[in-house]
C-alpha positions in Angstrom: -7.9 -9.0 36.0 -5.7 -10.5 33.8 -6.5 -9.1 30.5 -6.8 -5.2 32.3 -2.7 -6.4 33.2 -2.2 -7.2 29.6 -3.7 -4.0 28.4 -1.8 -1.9 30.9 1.3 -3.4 29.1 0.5 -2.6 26.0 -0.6 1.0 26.3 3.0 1.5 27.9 4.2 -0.8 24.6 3.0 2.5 22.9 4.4 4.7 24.7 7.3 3.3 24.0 7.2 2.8 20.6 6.5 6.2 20.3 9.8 7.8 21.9 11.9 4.8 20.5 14.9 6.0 18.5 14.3 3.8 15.8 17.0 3.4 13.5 16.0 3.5 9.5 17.0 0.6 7.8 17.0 -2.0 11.5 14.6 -4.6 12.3 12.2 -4.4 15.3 10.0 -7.3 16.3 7.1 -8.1 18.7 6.3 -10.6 21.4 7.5 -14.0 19.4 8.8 -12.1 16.1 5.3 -12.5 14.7 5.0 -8.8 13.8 8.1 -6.7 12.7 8.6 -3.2 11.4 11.6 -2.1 9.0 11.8 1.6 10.4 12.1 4.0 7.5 13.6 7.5 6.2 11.3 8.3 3.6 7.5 10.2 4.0 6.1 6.7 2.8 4.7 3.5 4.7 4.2 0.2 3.2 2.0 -2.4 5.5 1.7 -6.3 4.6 -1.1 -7.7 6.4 -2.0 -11.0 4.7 1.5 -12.3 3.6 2.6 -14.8 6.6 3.0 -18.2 7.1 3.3 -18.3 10.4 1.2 -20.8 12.3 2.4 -21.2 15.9 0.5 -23.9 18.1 -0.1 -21.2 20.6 -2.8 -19.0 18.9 -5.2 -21.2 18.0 -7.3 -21.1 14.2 -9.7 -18.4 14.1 -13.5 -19.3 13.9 -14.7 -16.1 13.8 -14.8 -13.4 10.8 -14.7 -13.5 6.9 -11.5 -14.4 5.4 -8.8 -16.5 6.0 -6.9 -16.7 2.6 -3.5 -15.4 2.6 -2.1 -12.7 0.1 0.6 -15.3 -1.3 4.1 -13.3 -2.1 3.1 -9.9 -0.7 6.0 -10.3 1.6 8.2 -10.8 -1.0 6.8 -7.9 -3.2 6.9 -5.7 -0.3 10.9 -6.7 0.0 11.7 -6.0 -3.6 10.0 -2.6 -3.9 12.4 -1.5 -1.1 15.4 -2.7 -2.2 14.5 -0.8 -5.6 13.6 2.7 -3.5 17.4 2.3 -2.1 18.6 1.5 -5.3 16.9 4.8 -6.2 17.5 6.8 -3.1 19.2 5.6 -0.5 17.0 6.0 1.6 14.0 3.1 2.7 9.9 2.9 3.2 8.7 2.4 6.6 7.4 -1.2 6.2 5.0 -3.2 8.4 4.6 -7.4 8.1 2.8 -9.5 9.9 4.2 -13.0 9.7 1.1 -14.7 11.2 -0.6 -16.8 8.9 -4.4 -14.8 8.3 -6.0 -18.1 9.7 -4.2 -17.1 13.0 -4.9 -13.2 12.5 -5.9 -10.4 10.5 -4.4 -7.3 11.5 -7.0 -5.7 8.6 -10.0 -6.3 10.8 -11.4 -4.6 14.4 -9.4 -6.2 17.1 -12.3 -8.6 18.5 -12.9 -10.1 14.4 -9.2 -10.1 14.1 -8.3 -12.1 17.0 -11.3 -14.0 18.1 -11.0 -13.2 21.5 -7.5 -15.0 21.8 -5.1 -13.0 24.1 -1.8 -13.9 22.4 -3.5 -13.0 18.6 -4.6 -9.6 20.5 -0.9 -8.8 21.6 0.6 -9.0 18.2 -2.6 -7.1 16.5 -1.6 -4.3 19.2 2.0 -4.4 18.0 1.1 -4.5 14.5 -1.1 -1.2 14.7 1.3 0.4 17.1 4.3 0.3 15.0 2.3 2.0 12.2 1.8 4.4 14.4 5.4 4.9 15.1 5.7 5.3 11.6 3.4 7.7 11.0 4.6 9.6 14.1 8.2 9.7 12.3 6.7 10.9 8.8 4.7 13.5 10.4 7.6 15.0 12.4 10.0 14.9 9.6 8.0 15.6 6.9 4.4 16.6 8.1 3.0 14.6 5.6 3.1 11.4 3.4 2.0 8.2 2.0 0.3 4.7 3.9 0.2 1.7 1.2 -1.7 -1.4 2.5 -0.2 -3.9 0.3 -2.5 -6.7 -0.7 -3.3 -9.9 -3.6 -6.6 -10.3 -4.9 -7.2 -13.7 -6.6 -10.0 -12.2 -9.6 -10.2 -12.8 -12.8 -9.6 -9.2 -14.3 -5.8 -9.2 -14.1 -5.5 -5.2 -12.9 -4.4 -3.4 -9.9 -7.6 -2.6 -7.4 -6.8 1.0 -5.6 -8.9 1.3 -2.8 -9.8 4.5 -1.6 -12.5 3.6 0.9 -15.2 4.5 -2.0 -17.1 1.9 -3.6 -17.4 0.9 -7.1 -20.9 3.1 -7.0 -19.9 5.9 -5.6 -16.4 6.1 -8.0 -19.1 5.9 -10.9 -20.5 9.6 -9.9 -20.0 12.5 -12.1 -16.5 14.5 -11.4 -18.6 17.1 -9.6 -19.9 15.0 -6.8 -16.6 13.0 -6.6 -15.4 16.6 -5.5 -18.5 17.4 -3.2 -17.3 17.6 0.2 -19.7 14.7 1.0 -17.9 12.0 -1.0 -14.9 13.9 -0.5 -14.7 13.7 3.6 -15.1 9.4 3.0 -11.6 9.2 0.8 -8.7 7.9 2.5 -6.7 10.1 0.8 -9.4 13.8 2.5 -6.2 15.5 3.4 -4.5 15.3 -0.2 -7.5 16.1 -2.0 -7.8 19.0 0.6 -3.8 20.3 -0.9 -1.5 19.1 -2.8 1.4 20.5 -4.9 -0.9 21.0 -8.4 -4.1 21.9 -6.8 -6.0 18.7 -8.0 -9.3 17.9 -7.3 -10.2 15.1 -5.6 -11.4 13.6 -8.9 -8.3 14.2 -10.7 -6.8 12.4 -7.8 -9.0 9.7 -8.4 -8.6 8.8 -12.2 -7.3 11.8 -13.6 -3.6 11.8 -15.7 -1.9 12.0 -12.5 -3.3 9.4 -10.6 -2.1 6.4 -8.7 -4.1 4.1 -11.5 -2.8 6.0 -14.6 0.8 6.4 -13.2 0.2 2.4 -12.9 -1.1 2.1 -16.4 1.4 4.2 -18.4 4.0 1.7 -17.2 1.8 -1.6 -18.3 0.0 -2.1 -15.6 -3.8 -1.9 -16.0 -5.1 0.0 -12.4 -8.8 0.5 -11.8 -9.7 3.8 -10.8 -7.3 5.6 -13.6 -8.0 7.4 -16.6 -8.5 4.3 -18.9 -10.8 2.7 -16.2 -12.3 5.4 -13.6 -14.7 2.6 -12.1 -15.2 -0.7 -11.9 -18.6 -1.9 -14.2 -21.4 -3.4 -12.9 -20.8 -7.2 -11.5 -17.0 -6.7 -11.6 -15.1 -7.6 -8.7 -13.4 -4.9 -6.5 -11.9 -4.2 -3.3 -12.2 -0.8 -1.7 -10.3 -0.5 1.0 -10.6 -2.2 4.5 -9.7 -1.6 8.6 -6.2 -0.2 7.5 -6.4 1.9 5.3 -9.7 3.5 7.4 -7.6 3.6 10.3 -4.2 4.6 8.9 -5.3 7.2 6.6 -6.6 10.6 6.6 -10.6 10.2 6.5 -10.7 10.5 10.0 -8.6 13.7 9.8 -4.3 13.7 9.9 -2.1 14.2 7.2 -1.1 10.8 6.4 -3.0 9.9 3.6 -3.7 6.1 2.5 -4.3 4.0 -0.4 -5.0 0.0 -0.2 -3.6 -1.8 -3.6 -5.0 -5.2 -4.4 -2.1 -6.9 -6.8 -3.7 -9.2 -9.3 -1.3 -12.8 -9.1 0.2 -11.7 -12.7 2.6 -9.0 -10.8 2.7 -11.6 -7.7 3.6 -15.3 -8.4 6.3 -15.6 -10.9 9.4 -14.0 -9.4 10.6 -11.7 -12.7 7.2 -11.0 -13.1 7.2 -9.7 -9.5 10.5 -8.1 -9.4 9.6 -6.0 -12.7 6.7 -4.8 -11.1 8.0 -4.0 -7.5 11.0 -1.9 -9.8 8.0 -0.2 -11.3 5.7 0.5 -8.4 9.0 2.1 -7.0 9.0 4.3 -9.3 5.8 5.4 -9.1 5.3 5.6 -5.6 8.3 8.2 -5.7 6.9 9.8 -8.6 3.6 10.3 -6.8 5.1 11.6 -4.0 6.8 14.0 -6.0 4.2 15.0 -7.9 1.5 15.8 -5.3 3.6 15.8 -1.9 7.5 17.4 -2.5 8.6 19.0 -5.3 11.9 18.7 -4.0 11.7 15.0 -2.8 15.0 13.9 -4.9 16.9 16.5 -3.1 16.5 15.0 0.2 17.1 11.3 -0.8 20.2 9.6 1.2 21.8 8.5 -2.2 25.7 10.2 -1.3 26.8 10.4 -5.1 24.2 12.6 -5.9 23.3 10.4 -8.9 19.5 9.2 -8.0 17.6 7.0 -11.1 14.0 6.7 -10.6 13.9 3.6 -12.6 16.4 1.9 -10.7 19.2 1.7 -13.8 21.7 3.7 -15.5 18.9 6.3 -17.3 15.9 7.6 -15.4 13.3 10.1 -16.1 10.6 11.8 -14.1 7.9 12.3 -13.2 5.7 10.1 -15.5 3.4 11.4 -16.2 4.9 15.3 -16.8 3.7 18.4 -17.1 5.8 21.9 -18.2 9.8 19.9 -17.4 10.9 16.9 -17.0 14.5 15.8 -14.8 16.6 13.2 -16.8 19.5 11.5 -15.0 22.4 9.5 -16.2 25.4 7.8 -14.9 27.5 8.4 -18.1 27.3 11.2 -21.0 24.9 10.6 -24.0 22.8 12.0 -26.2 19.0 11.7 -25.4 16.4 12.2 -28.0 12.2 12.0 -27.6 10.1 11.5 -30.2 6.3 11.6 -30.7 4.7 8.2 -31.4 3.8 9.3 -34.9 8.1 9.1 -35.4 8.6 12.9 -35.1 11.5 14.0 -33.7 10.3 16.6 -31.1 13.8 17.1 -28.3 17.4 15.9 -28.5 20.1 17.0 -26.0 23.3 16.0 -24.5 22.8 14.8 -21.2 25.2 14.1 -18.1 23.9 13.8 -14.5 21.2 15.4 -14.0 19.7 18.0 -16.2 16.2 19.4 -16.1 14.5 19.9 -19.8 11.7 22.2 -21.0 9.3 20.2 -22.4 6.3 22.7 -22.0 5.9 23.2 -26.2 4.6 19.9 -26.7 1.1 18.4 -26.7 0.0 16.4 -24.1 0.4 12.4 -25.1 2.4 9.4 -25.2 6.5 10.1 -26.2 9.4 7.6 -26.6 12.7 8.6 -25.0 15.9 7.4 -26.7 19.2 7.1 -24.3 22.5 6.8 -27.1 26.1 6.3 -26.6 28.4 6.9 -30.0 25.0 6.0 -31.8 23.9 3.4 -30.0 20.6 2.8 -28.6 21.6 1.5 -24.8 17.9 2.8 -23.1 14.6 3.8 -24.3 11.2 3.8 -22.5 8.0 5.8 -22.4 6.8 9.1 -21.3 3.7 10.5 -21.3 2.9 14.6 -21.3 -0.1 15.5 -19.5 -2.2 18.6 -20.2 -5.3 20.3 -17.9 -6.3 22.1 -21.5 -8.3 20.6 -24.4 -5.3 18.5 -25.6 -6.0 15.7 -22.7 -3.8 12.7 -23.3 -6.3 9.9 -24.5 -4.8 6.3 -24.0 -4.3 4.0 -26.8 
């Protein structure tokens, strides 16, 4: 009798949480502030599921299921990649933490493996799910469609990013063709992008082409398996391919919220500059991605009031990277921005102030360096990469 009560409660919890006026950029906590939810602006959702330290006397260890090891600084990471999207935007990701310690839940497993049974565990598991929910309730109405990252740390060797897209290290092996059959293609998490997108990619191309997640990862130092330089994992190597969440959350099951699970080798985790460089860079990319295979016209609805928005969080930004035909430079001050080919070749120079979008469409498809000068002087350079769908594919180096 009891436990019907407690799920009564809960189903009018989410009721509730779906007709909440949540306000983006405030705080809203569970039973005990063991689950919170930063309510968002932006057509993206980032979940932390194994980061907390929690370990209240109340909800006893769990003896049952397969993991207890917590994600060490995924909380942290999580915080640093939204405070660079504001820097960028303005605006901020819906984000999801649970602050239990995994020993005491995990909110990435069915409800009776996560909890164990425990009624308290199966409150906060409820909450946790519900407010993605909420979240993907408020993308879908303001956006009707968009991004679900379930933010993780893997502990393996290979020091690489693991992007789980519910497919296993077998299945990402087959031939482009039957990555793009309809069979392999209704188990991806991410069915309803492959299914459209801005470019019309294929689902493979999606996968470990030149504008995927992995390569987008790559092409700023970040090695990223699947991408273009490694479209599978070999034979005995270790991988994670996606787990409850990102089943649950994303759009296998139908919806329009697609999602993709990244496992963050310790490297981008433990050391904090190490972190904070990559949190300024997975920014970046996540709002590059979103422009490239979501909205075009993303940047134009970003909450930044000057009008001034830098996708790499500084003075000088480019995007996207990778690029096709154009690419959008903006700057805080006037200067003179030249792009040369890696072989030295001068290939574009122009004066640049604010924003200003450049035909780039003449040039082959590779890796470029792009110079930022003030009276002469170098003050920003960083790397770009034009792809190409012809014969001229970019090969990494």
């Amino acid at each position: 009798m009891k436990k019907n009560i407690i799920i009564i409660i809960l189903l009018l919890v989410s009721r509730f949480a779906f007709t909440q006026p949540y306000v983006p950029g405030n705080s809203y906590f569970g039973r005990a502030n063991y689950i919170e939810y930063v309510a968002g602006n932006l057509p993206l959702i980032l979940s932390v599921p194994h980061g907390g330290g929690l370990t209240p006397a109340e909800i006893p260890d769990r003896t049952c299921g397969d993991e207890t090891v917590t994600d060490s600084y995924t909380e942290e990471l999580a915080a640093s990649i939204r405070e660079k999207i504001m820097e960028i935007t303005g605006c901020t990701p819906h984000i999801i933490i649970c602050h239990l310690k995994r020993t005491k839940l995990d909110v990435n497993r069915e409800v009776d493996i996560a909890t164990c049974g425990n009624e308290l565990a199966e409150t906060a598991w409820n909450e946790y799910h519900t407010f993605i929910d909420s979240a993907k309730a408020a993308v879908e109405r303001s956006s009707g469609k968009g991004l679900f990252i379930d933010l993780h740390g893997h502990g393996h060797a290979i020091q690489r990013l693991e992007l789980g897209y519910l497919l296993t290290a077998v299945q990402l092996a087959y031939p482009d063709a039957s990555l793009n059959s309809v069979t392999i293609t209704n188990l991806s998490s991410i069915r309803s992008l492959a299914g459209m997108n801005v470019n019309s990619l294929t689902h493979s191309e999606l996968l470990h082409g030149l504008y995927s997640l992995g390569t987008m990862f790559a092409a700023r130092g970040y090695p990223a398996v699947p991408g273009i330089d490694e479209p599978f994992p070999f034979l005995g190597e270790p991988y994670f391919s996606g787990g409850y969440n990102t089943r649950r959350h994303g759009s296998v099951n139908n919806g329009t919220i697609d999602a993709i699970q990244i496992e963050c080798n310790q490297d981008v985790r433990f050391e904090v500059t190490a972190r904070n460089n990559f949190a300024a860079a997975a920014a970046t990319i996540f709002l590059n991605y979103l422009i490239k295979h979501y909205f075009s016209d993303l940047p134009d609805t970003y909450c930044n009031p000057s009008g001034i928005t830098l996708p790499d969080g500084g003075e000088f930004g480019i995007y996207p990277v990778p690029f096709d035909k154009t690419i959008t430079v903006r700057v805080s001050s006037p200067c003179q921005l030249n792009i040369y080919s890696f072989n030295g070749e001068l290939v574009m120079s122009s004066e640049v102030m604010g924003e200003k979008k450049i035909n780039m469409d003449g040039l082959f498809s590779g890796p470029y360096v792009a110079i930022f000068s003030t009276y002469g002087k170098v003050v920003y350079r960083c790397k770009i990469i034009k792809g190409s769908t012809g014969k001229n594919q970019y090969s990494p180096e």
